[in-house]
C-alpha positions in Angstrom: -17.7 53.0 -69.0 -19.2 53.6 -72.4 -17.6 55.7 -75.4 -20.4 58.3 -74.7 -19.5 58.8 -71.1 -15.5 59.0 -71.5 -15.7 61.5 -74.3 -18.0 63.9 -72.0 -15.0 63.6 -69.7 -11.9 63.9 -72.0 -13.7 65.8 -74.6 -12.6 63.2 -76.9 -14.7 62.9 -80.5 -16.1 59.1 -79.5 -15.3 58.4 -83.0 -11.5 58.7 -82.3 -12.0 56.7 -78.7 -13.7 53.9 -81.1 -10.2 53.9 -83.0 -8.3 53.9 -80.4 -10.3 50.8 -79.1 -10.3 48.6 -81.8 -7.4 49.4 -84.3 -4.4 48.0 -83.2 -1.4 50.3 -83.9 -3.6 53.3 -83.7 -1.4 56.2 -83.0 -2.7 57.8 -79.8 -1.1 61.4 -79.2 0.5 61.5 -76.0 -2.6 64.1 -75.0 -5.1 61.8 -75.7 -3.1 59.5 -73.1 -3.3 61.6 -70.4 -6.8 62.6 -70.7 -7.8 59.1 -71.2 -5.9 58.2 -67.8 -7.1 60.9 -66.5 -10.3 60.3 -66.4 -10.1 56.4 -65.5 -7.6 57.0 -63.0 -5.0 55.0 -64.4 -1.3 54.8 -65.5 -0.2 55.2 -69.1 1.3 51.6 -68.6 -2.3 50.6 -67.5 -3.3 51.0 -70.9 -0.4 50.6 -73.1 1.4 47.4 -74.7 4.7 47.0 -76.7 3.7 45.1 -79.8 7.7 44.0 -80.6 6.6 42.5 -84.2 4.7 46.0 -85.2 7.8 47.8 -84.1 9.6 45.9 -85.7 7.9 46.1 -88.8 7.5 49.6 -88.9 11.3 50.1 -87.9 11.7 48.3 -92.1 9.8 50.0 -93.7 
């Protein structure tokens, strides 16, 4: 599935799909989430992974 063809379906800007693909730590509303999963028929936990180090780094700063 290309950016082009799941922003017709979530109604997504396919610039902000593009950031959520390729920047790590991108902050995803929960929204987004759901439409994303939504539309590929998924689970949240399909597409998500806890990055311990990054939490753990933003929990010092």
């Amino acid at each position: 599935m290309t950016y082009e063809v799941l922003s017709a379906q979530t109604g997504i800007a396919v610039a902000t799909l593009q950031s959520i693909g390729s920047r790590p730590g991108y902050n995803a509303t929960l929204s987004m989430i759901e439409k994303i999963c939504l539309a590929c028929g998924c689970t949240p936990g399909d597409l998500l992974e806890l990055d311990v180090a990054l939490s753990d780094a933003a929990s010092r700063a």
